[in-house]
C-alpha positions as CSV (number, residue, x, y, z in Angstrom):
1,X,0.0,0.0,0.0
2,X,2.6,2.5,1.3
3,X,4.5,1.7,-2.4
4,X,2.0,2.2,-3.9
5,X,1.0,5.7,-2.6
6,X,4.5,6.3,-3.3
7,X,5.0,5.3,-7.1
8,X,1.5,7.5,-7.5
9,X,2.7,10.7,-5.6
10,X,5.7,10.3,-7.9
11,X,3.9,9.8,-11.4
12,X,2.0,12.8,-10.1
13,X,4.6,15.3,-9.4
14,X,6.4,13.9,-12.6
15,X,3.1,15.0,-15.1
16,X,2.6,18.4,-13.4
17,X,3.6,21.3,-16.1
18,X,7.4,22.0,-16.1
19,X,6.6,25.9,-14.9
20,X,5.1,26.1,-11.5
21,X,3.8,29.7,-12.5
22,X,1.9,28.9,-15.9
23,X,0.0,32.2,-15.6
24,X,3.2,34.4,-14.4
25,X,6.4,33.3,-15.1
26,X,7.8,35.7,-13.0
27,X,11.5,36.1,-11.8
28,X,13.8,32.3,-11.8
29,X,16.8,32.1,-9.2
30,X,18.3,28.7,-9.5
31,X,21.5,27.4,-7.2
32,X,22.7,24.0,-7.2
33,X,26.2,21.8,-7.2
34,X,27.5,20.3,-10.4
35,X,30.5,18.0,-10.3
36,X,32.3,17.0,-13.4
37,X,32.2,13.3,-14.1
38,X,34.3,13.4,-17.6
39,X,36.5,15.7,-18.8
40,X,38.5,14.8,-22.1
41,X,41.1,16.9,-24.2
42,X,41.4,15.9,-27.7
43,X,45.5,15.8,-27.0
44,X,47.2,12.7,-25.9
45,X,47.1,12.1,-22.0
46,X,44.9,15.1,-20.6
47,X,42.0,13.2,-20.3
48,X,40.4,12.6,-16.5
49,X,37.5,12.0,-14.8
50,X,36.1,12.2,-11.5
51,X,38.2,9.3,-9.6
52,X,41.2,11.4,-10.7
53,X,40.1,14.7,-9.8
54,X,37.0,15.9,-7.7
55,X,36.1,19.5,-8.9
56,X,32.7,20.6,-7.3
57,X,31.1,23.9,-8.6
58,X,28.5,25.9,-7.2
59,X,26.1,26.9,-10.4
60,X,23.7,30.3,-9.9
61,X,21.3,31.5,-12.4
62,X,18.6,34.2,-12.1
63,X,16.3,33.9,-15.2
64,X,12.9,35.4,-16.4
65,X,10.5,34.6,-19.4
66,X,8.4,36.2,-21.0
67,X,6.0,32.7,-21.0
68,X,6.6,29.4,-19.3
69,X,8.4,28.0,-22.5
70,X,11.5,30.1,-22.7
71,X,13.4,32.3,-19.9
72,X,16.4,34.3,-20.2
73,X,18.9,35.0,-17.8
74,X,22.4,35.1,-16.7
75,X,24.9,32.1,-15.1
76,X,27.1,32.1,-12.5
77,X,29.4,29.4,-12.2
78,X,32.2,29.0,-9.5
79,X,34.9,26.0,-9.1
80,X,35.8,26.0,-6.1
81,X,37.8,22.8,-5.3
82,X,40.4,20.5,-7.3
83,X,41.7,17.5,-6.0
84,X,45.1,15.9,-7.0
85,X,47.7,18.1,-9.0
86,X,45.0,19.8,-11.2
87,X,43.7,23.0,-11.3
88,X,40.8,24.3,-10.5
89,X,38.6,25.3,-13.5
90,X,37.8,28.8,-12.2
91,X,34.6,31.6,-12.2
92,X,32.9,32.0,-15.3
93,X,29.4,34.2,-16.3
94,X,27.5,34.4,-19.7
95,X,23.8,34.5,-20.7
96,X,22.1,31.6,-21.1
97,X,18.5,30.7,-22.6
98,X,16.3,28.2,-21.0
99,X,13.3,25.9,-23.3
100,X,11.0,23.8,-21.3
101,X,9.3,21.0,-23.0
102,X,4.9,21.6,-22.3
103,X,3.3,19.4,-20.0
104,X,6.2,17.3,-19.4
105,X,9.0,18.0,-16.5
106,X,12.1,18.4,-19.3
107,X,14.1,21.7,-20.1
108,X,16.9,22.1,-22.3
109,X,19.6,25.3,-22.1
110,X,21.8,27.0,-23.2
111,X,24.9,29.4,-22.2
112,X,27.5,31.2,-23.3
113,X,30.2,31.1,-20.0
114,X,33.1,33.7,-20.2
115,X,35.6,32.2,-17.7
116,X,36.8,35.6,-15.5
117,X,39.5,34.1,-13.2
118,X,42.0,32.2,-12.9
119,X,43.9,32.9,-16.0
120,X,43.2,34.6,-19.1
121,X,39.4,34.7,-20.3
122,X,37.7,31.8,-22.2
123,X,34.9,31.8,-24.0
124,X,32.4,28.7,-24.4
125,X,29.5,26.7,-25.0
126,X,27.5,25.2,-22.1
127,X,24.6,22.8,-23.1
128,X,22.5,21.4,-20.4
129,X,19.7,19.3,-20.7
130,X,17.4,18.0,-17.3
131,X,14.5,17.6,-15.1
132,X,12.2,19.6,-13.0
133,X,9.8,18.2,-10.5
134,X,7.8,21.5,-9.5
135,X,6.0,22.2,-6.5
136,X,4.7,25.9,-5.7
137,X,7.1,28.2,-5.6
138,X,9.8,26.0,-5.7
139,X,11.7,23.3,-8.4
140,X,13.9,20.6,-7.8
141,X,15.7,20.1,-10.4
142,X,18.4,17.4,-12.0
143,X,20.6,18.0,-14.8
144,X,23.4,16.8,-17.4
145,X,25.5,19.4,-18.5
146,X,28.4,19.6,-21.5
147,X,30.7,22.1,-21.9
148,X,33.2,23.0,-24.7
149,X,35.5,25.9,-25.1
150,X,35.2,28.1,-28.1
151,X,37.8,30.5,-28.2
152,X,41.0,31.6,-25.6
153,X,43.5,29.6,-23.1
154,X,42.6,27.1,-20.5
155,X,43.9,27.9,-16.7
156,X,47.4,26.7,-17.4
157,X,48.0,29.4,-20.5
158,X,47.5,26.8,-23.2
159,X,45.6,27.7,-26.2
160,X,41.8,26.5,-26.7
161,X,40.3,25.6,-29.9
162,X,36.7,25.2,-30.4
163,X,35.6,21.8,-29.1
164,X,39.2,20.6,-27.8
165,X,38.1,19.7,-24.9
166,X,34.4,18.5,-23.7
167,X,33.5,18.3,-19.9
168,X,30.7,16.2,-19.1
169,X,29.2,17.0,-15.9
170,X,25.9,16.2,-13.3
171,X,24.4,18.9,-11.3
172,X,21.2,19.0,-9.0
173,X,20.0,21.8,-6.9
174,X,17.0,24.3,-6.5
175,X,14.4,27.1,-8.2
176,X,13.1,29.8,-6.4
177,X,10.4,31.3,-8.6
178,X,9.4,34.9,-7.3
């Protein structure tokens, strides 16, 4: 019985509309951890993942939409941990753009981070892709994220070239719709 309830409360909170504010979108702050699982670098012997180095984030957006499909806003992102000899990834910040999927709990976005410190600036491209279980006022969400640089030097000085390296990375956190 008590599995039951359960699995139904679940299936319920999974159909509900991916916005919690269908009628006002309103105002989106979002915080969360993100840790990345994969990162690979298309030259020989750079390549790691998360039993070689821990790097936690912390991952802040504030977004608004004009409707409950789309949302604009701006990312904060902030490494603040490496483990082993490597170096931590740094701050970055860049607008991003948020879809979610109708009637379903999905959302896909995306952002363009400029990393600010440490080292000189990088631009990229951050695609994330996740789920939102809404309840009022509030979203939990989970979320895959990829990243690829576009154009500058990664934190040890060395020349980036679009897509040479790709970080695959899991996040999960909170939305605080106002």
């Amino acid at each position: 019985m008590k599995t039951t309830l359960a699995a139904a409360v679940i299936v319920a909170a999974l159909a509900l509309p991916s916005s919690a504010h269908a009628d006002n979108p309103g105002w989106g702050i979002r915080a969360g951890l993100e840790a990345p699982l994969v990162t690979h670098r298309n030259d020989a012997g750079n390549s790691f993942n998360i039993g070689t180095s821990f790097q936690p984030a912390v991952n802040l957006l504030i977004q608004k939409g004009p409707s409950d499909l789309i949302a604009f806003g701006v990312e904060g992102h902030v490494n603040f941990l490496s483990t082993n000899t490597f170096t931590r990834t740094g701050t970055s910040i860049g607008p991003e753009v948020m879809l979610n999927v109708p009637v379903v709990p999905l959302y896909l976005r995306v952002a363009l981070p400029i990393r600010i410190e440490p080292a000189a600036a990088e631009l990229g491209l951050r695609v994330a892709a996740g789920v939102k279980i809404n309840i009022p006022f509030v979203g939990i969400y989970i979320e895959g994220v990829a990243d690829m640089p576009f154009v500058g030097n990664d934190v040890t000085g060395n020349a980036e070239t679009a897509f040479s390296k790709q970080i695959l990375s899991l996040g999960a956190g909170i939305e605080i719709r106002i």
